[in-house]
C-alpha positions, 0 to 999 in steps of 0.5 A: 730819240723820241720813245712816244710813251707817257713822259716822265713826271719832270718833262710832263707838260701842262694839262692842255692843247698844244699844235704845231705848225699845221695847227694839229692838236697835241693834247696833254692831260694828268688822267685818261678822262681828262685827256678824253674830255680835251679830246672831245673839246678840241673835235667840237671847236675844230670841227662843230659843223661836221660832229653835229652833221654826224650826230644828227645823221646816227639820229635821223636828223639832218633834214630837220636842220638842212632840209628836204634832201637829206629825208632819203638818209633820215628814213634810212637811219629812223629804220635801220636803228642807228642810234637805238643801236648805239644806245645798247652798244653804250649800255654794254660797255665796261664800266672805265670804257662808259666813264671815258666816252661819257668824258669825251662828250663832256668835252664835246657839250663844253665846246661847241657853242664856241666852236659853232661861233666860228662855223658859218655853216650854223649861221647859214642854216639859222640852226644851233649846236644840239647836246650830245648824249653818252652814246653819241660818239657811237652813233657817229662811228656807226654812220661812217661804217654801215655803208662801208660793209657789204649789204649794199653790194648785195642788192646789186648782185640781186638785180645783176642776177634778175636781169642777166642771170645768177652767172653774170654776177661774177663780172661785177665781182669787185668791191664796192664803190664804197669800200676799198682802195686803201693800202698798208705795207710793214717793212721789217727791221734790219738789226745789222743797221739799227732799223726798227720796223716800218708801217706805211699806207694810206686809207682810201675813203670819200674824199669829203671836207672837212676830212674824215679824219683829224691827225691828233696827238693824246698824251698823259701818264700811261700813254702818248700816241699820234694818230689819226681820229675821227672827229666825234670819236674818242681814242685813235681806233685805226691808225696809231704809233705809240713810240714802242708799237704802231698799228694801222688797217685796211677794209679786210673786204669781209662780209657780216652784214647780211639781208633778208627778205621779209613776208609781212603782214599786217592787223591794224597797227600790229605787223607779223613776220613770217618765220619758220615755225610760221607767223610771229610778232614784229616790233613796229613803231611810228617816229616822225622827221622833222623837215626844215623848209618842208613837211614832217613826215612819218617815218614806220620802224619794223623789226624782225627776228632777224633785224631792222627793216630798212628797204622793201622790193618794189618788185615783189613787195616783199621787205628787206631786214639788215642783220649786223654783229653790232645790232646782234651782240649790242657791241661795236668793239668800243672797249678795244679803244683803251687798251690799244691806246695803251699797247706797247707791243704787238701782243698788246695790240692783237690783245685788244683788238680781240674785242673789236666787232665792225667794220672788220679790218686787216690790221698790221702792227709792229714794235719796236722789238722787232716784231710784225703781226698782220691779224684780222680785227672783227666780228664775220658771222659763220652761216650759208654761203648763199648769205654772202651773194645776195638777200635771202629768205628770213623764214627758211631756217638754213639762213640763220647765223649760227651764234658764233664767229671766226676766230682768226690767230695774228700771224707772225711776219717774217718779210714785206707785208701787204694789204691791198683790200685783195684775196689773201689767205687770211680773208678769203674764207671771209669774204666774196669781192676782193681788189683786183690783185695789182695795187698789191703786186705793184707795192710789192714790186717798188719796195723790193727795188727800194723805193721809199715809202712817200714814193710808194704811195703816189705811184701812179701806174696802171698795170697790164689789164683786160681793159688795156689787152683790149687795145691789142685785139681790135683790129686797125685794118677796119678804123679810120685813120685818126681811130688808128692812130689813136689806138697805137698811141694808146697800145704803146703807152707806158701806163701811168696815169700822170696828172700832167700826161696826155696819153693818160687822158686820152685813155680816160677818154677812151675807156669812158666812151667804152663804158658807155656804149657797153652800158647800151649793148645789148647783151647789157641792156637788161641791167637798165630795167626798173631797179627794187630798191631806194634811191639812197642805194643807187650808187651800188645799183645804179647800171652805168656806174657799175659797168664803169666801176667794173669795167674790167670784168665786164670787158673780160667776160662779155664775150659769156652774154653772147656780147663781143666786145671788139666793135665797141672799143672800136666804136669808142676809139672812132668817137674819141678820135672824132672829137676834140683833143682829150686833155690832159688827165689831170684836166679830167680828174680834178678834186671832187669834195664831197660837203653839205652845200648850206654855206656861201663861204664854204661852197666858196671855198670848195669850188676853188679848191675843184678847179686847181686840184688837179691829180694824177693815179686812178683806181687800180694804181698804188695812188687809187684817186677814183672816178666813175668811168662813163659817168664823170672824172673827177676824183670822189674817192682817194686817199683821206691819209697817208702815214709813215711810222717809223719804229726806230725814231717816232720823230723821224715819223711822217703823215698828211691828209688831203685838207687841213686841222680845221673845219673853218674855211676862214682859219689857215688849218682849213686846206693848207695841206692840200698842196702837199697832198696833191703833190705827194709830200708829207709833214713830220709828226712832231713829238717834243713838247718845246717845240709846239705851240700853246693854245690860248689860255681860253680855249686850254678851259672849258667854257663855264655853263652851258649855253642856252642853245644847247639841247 
């Protein structure tokens, strides 16, 4: 039995890489810096384009190597501070915590010129590897997560409330596009068979390639833990088994990020803000993008007492600031990353864990003792309630954060523990939109029958919804006869969104001619008028991606607009049944990556991929494969992982993500789990030593000097 803490000075291997069959990395080294160093290195030659691409956007950089489309993200991160951010996040580390990520970056700068050899997408774009600075890595988690939070959410709910009033605001009450889906249960040990605790889950994010996340092993004398990493980042901050404990997260759908609505007004190159004691300075500055294939453009960076202005709407003229912990405190929680790699309990998690800011997470961690804690990891801001709803007036004192935070106690567990992203007792006081409770209900329900974990994350059926009632209501007498049998044969489906089921498919169908016809309704129409706000936020505001994002809602509570919303399922049944033959869903929901399209050979690879992933599950199943009902099919958003992390026998631990080790469509790690995920299978963790292969002896040592690209 494997104990997954550091080896003994006899069985120690090598300093170096190590990879199994799949071509994950297994990384060994005699001191934390140096594993560090490795760790940095193997992220940089496995995946140099996506680290740079990440770099370059906490920098507000990627149009001057990609070009004109990506100017819409640049300017967002130029305003909104990111790597100005990530520099005082970095300043404010702990000496050991500044010495390990300065480490990683080593280990990043000594191997990209390598890894950007092999990247075609370098060549494609005539563009070189950059240097990365201490505070990189930083940069890098902070664009990963500041969509991730609330405040995109909240200009919805403003133009919900402009133009169908504040109480229509309820119908969009579900988390964001962005934001949830994941799922995390621990089933408890049974001392009477020897079972320890197990942790299962699978987070849910955009499904893009390469993926988000890069299954790795780190390993020296004080510790040895498989987990999953971003790439770009040190340390394993959200999913981990360390032989003797495991931890794993969820979005706790908490809100901290809140906006602001700014009077401005201006004196030459001076900016003043209006705030309660009347008119004060803003800091404002100039910085310029540089635009491949374009013009450069010059981009105004204006911050308040409150935080970076990074949009303005263009109904009232007035600007929108963002407040974050991380921009508050100058912390993102970094100094968590050590100790929890160094965690052998449950008390050692929750300790560490005390210092993380954002995003904030639902965390469940067991060991091998036997104990079960869920806690909440994070930093939510104690101030008016109005600020969770929507942006509010920067100078009306009443919205000031008050200075301090939610302290919330780990919470011991005695059964089966679940988080689904939904209302619980310990987030609710957090939060305002939550998942609908079914995901939640459902693994509840499969793992009191029994049923595996790998089961467990696949299941695909949909529960007993508004949206399926609705079926129940319309009246046959009226449809024609094709629309009337096509709603008994939907009324007396089993549910399941099987990638092989016509029923399923019809329903999809169904529900996306329903979405957009309710988009056309009257009582909706309103939600159509100009928006306020950039085009980068359309996703959270675009109307007809909404109403299918929350169709559930809408169909529960149109009847409140003076809507009915019989006619139109009636409607949409009749054009469903007039058309061809909807096909299967897993014709319909097929794979979606998301990627930069800048290089032929990958471009090659992800059509490909598109058109033979065919899956089942859809948003409100166990198996959250999303889609935008009205809008498209196709799966953008699913699981980037699945884990299993079993306390008794970390070799008896499994895991998968959706593509592959590596960022290089020509090398055999780049998709070839790709299969197994789509069909529900995982890989086992491998924890000996012997039994892994090792890297070549030119890629276990830094490449001497520094290449002249690098800048």
């Amino acid at each position: 039995m494997e104990s997954g803490s550091g080896a003994s000075r006899s069985d120690r291997p090598a300093t170096g890489v190590r990879r199994d069959r799949w071509g994950v990395p297994h990384l060994w080294a005699d001191t934390v810096e140096e594993l560090a160093r490795l760790q940095g290195r193997v992220a940089a030659t496995d995946r140099a384009w996506q680290i740079e691409v990440e770099r370059w956007r906490a920098e507000g950089r990627l149009a001057a190597h990609v070009g004109p489309a990506e100017l819409g993200w640049d300017r967002f991160a130029r305003r909104a501070r990111l790597d100005d951010t990530a520099r005082r996040c970095f300043d404010r580390l702990a000496p050991a915590t500044r010495r390990w990520v300065t480490a990683y970056v080593d280990g990043v700068n000594s191997g990209l010129a390598a890894g950007a050899v092999a990247a075609p997408e370098f060549t494609a774009t005539g563009c070189a590897p950059g240097r990365w600075r201490p505070w990189s890595p930083l940069g890098v988690f902070l664009v990963q997560h500041i969509l991730f939070g609330t405040f995109p959410q909240k200009l919805w709910h403003a133009h919900v409330a402009a133009t169908l009033g504040p109480d229509a605001r309820d119908l969009f009450a579900v988390e964001g596009p962005g934001g949830s889906g994941s799922n995390a249960w621990a089933v408890p040990a049974d001392p009477a068979a020897g079972r320890g605790p197990v942790i299962a889950g699978d987070p849910h994010r955009l499904l893009e390639l390469p993926g988000i996340y890069q299954q790795t092993r780190l390993a020296c004398p004080d510790f040895d833990v498989v987990g999953l990493a971003f790439p770009g980042v040190p340390g394993l901050p959200h999913f981990g088994h360390a032989g003797e404990v495991a931890w794993a997260v969820t979005n706790a759908m908490a809100d901290y990020q809140d906006l602001y609505r700014e009077q401005l007004r201006r004196d030459g190159d001076r900016v003043e803000v209006r705030d309660a004691d009347g008119w004060v300075p803003a800091r404002r500055h100039v910085e310029r993008i540089e635009v491949h294939g374009g013009d450069a453009e010059d981009v105004e960076v204006i911050e308040t007492p409150r935080g970076p202005v990074i949009d303005h709407d263009r109904h009232t003229g007035e600007a929108i600031s963002l407040r974050t912990p991380a921009r508050v405190e100058a912390n993102l929680g970094f100094d968590a990353l050590l100790p929890l790699l160094r965690a052998r309990t449950v008390t050692d998690v929750a300790d560490a864990l005390r210092g993380w800011v954002e995003p904030v997470n639902s965390v469940l961690v067991a060991d091998r003792h036997g104990a079960v804690h869920q806690l909440v990891a994070g930093l939510v801001p104690h101030r008016d309630d109005r600020c969770r709803r929507e942006p509010v007036p920067g100078w009306d004192p009443r919205y000031r954060w008050r200075g301090d935070y939610p302290a919330p106690a780990p919470v011991p567990v005695d059964g089966v523990a679940v988080c689904a992203n939904d209302r619980r007792a310990d987030v609710t006081d957090l939060g305002v939109d939550f998942a609908p409770p079914h995901r939640a209900r459902r693994i509840r329900e499969l793992l009191a029958g029994g049923v595996a974990a790998p089961a467990v994350h696949v299941d695909t059926r949909l529960a007993a919804t508004a949206l399926r009632g609705l079926l129940d209501r319309v009246d046959p007498g009226p449809l024609s006869g094709p629309a009337r049998r096509l709603r008994d044969r939907l009324a007396g489906w089993d549910g399941r969104m099987d990638a092989d089921s016509a029923d399923a498919g019809a329903f999809a169908a169904w529900r996306g001619a329903l979405v957009r016809r309710l988009h056309e309704h009257p009582s909706l129409r309103p939600l159509s008028a100009p928006g306020g706000y950039d085009a980068l936020f359309t996703p959270w505001t675009d109307p007809l991606a909404r109403i299918g994002h929350a169709v559930e809602g809408v169909v529960a509570g149109l009847h409140r607009l003076g809507g009915d919303v019989g006619p139109v399922a009636a409607a949409a049944l009749e054009e469903v049944a007039a058309g061809e033959p909807p096909t299967t869903w897993g014709q319909r929901h097929l794979l979606h990556p998301l990627h930069l399209g800048v290089s032929p050979a990958v471009d090659a690879r992800v059509t490909a991929i598109r058109s033979a992933t065919r899956l089942g599950g859809d948003t409100d199943c166990v198996l959250a494969t999303s889609s935008v009902p009205g809008v498209s099919d196709d799966c953008w958003r699913g699981p980037v992982a699945r884990y299993v992390w079993d306390l008794t026998d970390r070799a008896a631990s499994r895991w998968i993500v959706p593509f592959g080790a590596s960022g290089r469509p020509d090398d055999p790690h780049f998709a070839d789990q790709l299969p197994l995920w789509a069909g529900g299978e995982l890989i086992p963790v491998v924890p000996d030593w012997p039994d892994l292969t090792d890297e070549p002896e030119a890629r276990n040592h830094d490449i001497p000097g520094e290449d002249p690209r690098l800048r």
